[in-house]
N, C-alpha and C positions, 0 to 999 in steps of 0.2 A: 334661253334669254335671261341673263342675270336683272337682279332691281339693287340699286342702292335707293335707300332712305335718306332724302337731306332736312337736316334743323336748322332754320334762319337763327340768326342770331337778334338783337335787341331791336326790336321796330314798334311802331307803334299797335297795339290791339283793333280785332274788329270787333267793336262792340255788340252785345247780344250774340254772339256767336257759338259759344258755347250751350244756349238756350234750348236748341233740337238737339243734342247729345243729351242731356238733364233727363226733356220730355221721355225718351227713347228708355229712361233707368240704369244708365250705367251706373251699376255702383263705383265702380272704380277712379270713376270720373269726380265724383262726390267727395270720394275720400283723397282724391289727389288736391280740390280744392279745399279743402280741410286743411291739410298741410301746407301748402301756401299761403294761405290765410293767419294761419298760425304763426309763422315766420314775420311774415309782412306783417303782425301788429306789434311781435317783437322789436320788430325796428322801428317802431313808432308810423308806419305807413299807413295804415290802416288797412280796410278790405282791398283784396284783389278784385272775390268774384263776380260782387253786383259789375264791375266792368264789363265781364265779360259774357254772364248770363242774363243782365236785364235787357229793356229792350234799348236800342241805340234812341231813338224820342227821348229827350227830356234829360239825356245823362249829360253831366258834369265834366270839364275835363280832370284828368288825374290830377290829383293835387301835390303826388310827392313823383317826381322821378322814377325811384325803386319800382313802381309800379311797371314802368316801362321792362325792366328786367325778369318782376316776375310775372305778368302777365304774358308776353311770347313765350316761356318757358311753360306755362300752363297750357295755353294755349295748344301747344306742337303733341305734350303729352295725350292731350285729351284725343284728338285725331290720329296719334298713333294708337292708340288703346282699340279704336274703329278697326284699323287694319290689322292689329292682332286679333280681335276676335274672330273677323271674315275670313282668318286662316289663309290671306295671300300670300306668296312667300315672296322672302325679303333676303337676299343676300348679303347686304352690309349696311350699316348705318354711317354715315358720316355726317358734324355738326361742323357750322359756318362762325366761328369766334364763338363769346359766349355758348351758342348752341352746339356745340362740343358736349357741353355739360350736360346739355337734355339729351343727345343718342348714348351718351354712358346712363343715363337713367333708363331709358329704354328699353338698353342693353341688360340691365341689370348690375349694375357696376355700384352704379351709386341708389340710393333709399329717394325717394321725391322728396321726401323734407330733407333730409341733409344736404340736397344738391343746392336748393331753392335757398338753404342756410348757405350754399358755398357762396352763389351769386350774389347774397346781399353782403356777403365778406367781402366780395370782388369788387362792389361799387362803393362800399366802406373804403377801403384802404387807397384805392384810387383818391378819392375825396379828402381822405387824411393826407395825400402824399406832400399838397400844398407847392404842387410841383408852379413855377412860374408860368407865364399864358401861352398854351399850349394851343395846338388841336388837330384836326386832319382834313388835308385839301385829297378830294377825288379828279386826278384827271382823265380825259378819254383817248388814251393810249397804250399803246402794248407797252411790256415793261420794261425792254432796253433802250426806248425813246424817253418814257420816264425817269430811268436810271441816268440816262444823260443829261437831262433836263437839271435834275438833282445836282448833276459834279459842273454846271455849270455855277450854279448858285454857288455850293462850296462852303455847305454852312452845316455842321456836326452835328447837327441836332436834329437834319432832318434824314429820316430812313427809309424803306419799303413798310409800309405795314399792312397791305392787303393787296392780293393779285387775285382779281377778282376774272381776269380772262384777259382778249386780248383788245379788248377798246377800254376797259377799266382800272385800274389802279389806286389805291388809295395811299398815300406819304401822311407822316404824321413827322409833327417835329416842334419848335417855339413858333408863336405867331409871327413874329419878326421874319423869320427864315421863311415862311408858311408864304406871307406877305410876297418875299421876291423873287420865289420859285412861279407865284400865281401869275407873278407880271411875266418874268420868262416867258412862262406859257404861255401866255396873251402872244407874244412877237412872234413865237413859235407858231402860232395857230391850233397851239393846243387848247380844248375847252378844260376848264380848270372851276371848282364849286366846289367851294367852304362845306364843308359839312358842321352840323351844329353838335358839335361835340367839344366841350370846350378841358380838353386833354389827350394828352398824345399818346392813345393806345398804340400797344403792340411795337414798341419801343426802349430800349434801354433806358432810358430817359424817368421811364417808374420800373425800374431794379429796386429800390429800397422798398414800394409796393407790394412789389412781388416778393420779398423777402417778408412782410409783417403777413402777407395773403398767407404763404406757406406757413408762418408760425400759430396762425389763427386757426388752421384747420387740419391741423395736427391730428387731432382725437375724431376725425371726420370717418365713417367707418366705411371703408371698402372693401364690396365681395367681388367674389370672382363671375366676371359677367355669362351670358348665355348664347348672345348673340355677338358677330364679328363688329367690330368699332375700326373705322379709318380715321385718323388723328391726323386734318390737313395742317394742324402745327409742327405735331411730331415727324411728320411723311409718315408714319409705318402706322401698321394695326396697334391697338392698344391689346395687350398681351396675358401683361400681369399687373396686381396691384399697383408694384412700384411705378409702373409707365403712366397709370391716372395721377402718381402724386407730382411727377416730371413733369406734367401737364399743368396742373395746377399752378408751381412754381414756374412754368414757364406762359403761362397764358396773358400775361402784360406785357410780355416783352420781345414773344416772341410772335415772327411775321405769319399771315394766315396765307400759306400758300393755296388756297381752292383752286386756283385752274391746274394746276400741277396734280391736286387729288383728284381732279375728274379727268382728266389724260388718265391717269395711273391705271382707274376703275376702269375706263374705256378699254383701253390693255389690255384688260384681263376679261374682259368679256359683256359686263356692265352695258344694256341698252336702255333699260326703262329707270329712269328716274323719278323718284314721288319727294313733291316738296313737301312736308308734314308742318305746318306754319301757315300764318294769316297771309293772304295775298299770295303774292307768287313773286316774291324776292331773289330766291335764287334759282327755279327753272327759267326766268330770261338769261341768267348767267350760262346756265345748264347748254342753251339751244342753241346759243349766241358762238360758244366758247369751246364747243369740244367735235362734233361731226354732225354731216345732215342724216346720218340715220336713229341719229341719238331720239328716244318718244320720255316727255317730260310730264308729266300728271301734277298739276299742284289742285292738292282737297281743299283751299278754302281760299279761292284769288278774290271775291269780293264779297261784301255784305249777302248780296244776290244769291251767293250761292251753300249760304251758312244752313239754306234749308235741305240742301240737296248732298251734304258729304256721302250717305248711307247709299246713294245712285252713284258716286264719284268711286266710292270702293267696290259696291258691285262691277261699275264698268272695269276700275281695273283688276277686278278678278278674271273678269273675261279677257281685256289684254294679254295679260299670263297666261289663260288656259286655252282651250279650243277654242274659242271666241275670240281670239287674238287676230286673224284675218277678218272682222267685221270691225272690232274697232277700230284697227289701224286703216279701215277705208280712206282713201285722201290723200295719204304716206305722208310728206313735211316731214318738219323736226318736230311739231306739236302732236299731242293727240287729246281728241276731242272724247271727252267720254260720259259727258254729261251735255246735253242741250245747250249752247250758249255758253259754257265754260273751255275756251281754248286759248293755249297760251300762244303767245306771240313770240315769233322767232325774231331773235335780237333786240327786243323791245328793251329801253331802260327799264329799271324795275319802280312800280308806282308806289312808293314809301312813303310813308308822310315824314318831316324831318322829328329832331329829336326837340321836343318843347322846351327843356331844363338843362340842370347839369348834370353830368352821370353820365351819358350815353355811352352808344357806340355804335363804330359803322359796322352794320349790315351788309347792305351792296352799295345801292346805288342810290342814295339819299335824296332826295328833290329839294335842295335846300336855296337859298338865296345864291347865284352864282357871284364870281368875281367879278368886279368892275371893270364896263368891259366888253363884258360876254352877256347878252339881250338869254334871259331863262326862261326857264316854261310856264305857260299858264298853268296854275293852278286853279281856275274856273271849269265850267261844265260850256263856257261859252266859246264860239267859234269866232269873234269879234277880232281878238288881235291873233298877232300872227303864230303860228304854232311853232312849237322847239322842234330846232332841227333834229331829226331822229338818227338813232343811232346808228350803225353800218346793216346791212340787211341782205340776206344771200337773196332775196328774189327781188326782181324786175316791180319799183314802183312804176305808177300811173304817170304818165306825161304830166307836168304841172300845166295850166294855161297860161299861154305866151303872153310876154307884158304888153303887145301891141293888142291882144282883142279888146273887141269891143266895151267900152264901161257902161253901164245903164242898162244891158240886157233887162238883169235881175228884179229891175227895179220895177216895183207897180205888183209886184205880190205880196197878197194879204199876207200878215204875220201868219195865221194859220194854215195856209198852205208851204211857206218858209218853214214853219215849224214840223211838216207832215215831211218834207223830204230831208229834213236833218234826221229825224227820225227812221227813213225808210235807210238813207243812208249806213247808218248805225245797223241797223239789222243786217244790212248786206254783207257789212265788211264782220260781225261777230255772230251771225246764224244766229240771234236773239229773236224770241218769238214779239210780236211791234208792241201788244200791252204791258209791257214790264218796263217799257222805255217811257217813261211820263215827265212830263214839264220840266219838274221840280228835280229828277233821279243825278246823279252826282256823277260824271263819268268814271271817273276813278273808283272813289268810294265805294259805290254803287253797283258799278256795272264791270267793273275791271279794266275799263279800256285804256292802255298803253298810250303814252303820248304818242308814239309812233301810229296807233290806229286813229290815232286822231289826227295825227297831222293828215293820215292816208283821205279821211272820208273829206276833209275841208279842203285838201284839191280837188276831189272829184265834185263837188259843190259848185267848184270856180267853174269849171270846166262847163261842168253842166247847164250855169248861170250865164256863163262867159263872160265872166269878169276878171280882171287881171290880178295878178297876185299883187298882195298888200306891198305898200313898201319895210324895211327893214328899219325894228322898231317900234 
């Protein structure tokens, strides 16, 4: 049973995350954020790693951008440093856009500080390009409804710039065009959400970018790496030096095919995927987008579980070795290998959007959607009505019919209201009920997928029997 390794690309940090790696003395961890840190003040950003080793109470948000860039970059390395030590074996590595650049660190291709120097080039020259108002709209469609959607519009500016499976896609192009591809989709009934990135990655459109990117990093020094590299920009392995500088030069402009690299990997034998990155951004892509035998491992899907990575590489040592028929009890496309940590099959991925300028899309951004199209809570509250979820190979729960009864529900103390949202939660994510408290963040916190939340707030209805909200 083969493993690829996947690196998200740019998303936002979990803070204190890094803090049980520290405790544990990895040097190498130490010295990785050394060099990041180093970088980041060269550019005037300041520190990276109070983000990502103090405790989440009391922290600030980032004040620069850039941070966003190198902090998942730190991040991924520090959690892969875990799975190199435990000596699980890893067949290939492949990164998601920018995190391209973190599994050639990995790999050994590139030094942690020169990559961490590549990245702040990449979001330099972008920034320099002064390119007119750009950005990238995500829609939730395969990519030859997308591509049609596109030749309807008929406006040159906008392209593929990430095929992220077969319910997602993201186009990058001028806002204008951005604008009446989003209404298309509106008539179309396609769901269509602005992502906050304000420039049009992975598009011709920054050629002149990508041409000052390549002249900047010139003297960037690459060896010959250790382990195998898939390059979903390039399609092929990364081979030889010259293939990371083709990268480089082409990584603005050219499109991030990911569902095409995890078909490919699947081909060849590839079943267990480990997401090495905060949250679980691209194992929902993983489970969503390639077969139901596919088992998807992400080490660090919420705050919750920043204690437990060291239990997340033990399990999946076992996965891999003779212990591989105990953990896969259950079968799915998930595999649960920590307590409470399991990912959801076809679930959007819970990102936070991009705060500033600079970004870049990841997967699947939770950002303001188009006007239009009613988006998802972004609360911990069950009050209004949940985002429709995304496509799902298993059998949901009957919703309750708009004719029951209203008023069941009514006449229960808030604290028993609050005990079955509660119990609820535990059911649908094997969580043990004391770590679920008042105040805990569903997302943030606990990792739960708009999709397990739309799941548990039917079963609420149901159980209360009260009719579903109206729409809105």
């Amino acid at each position: 049973m083969k493993t690829a390794v996947m690196f998200p690309g740019p998303s936002s940090h979990i803070a204190g995350a890094l803090s049980p790696l520290l405790r544990e003395g990895t040097q190498h961890v130490e010295t990785l954020l050394r060099k990041v840190d180093a970088v980041s003040i060269r550019q005037g950003w300041g520190l990276v790693s109070p983000l990502l080793t103090e405790p989440a109470k009391g922290q600030v948000a980032s004040e620069h951008p850039g941070h966003l860039w190198l902090g998942y970059f730190a991040t991924s390395l520090a959690l892969f440093e875990k799975l190199r030590e435990s000596g699980v074996p890893l067949d290939v590595l492949l990164g998601h856009s920018g995190g391209e650049f973190t599994a050639l660190t990995a790999a050994g291709w590139l030094d942690a500080g020169d990559a961490a120097h590549l990245l702040a080039l990449r979001y330099d020259a972008v920034l320099r390009s002064e390119l007119p108002a750009s950005g990238m709209t995500a829609l939730e469609a395969p990519l030859r409804r997308v591509e049609h959607l596109c030749g309807v519009v008929d406006a040159g500016s906008l392209t593929i710039a990430v095929d992220n499976g077969p319910a997602q896609v993201v186009v990058s192009g001028f806002t204008q065009a951005l604008e009446q591809l989003e209404r298309v989709a509106l008539a179309a009934g396609v769901k269509a959400h602005r992502l906050g990135i304000p420039s049009a990655y992975h598009n011709p459109l920054l050629a002149g970018a990508a041409r000052d990117l390549t002249a900047a990093t010139a003297d960037i020094t690459i060896s010959r790496g250790a382990g195998r590299v898939y390059s979903p920009q390039l399609g092929r392995d990364i081979s030889a030096p010259d293939d990371v500088r083709e990268l480089i030069a082409a990584t603005l402009i050219t499109p991030v095919r990911f569902r095409t690299a995890l078909r490919d990997l699947y081909d060849e034998g590839v079943r267990v995927f480990v997401e090495c990155g905060a949250k679980q951004v691209l194992t929902d892509l993983a489970t969503a987008g390639i077969a139901p035998d596919v088992k998807c491992v992400p080490l660090l899907p919420s705050r919750l579980a920043a204690e437990q990575v060291a239990r997340q590489v033990s399990g999946l040592s076992e996965l891999l070795g003779e212990g591989a028929s105990q953990a896969l009890a259950g079968g799915g496309t998930g595999v649960r290998t920590v307590p409470g940590e399991r990912p959801v099959p076809g679930a959007p991925a819970d990102t936070e959007p991009v705060r500033s300028t600079g970004g870049e899309a990841t997967a699947a951004d939770e950002t303001e959607p188009v006007s239009g199209d009613p988006g998802p809570s972004s609360g911990s509250s069950g009050e209004q009505e949940p985002p429709a979820p995304a496509p799902d190979p298993r059998p949901a729960p009957a919703p309750a019919p708009a004719s029951a009864p209203a008023g069941d529900g009514v006449g229960h103390p808030e604290s028993e209201l609050r005990e079955m949202v509660r119990q609820g939660l535990v059911r649908a994510l094997d969580l043990p009920p004391e770590v679920i408290e008042d105040d805990s963040e569903l997302t943030a916190d606990l990792g739960v997928s708009s999709l397990n939340q739309t799941l548990v707030f039917v079963e609420l209805l149901n159980q209360l029997g009260l009719p579903n909200p109206e729409g809105g």
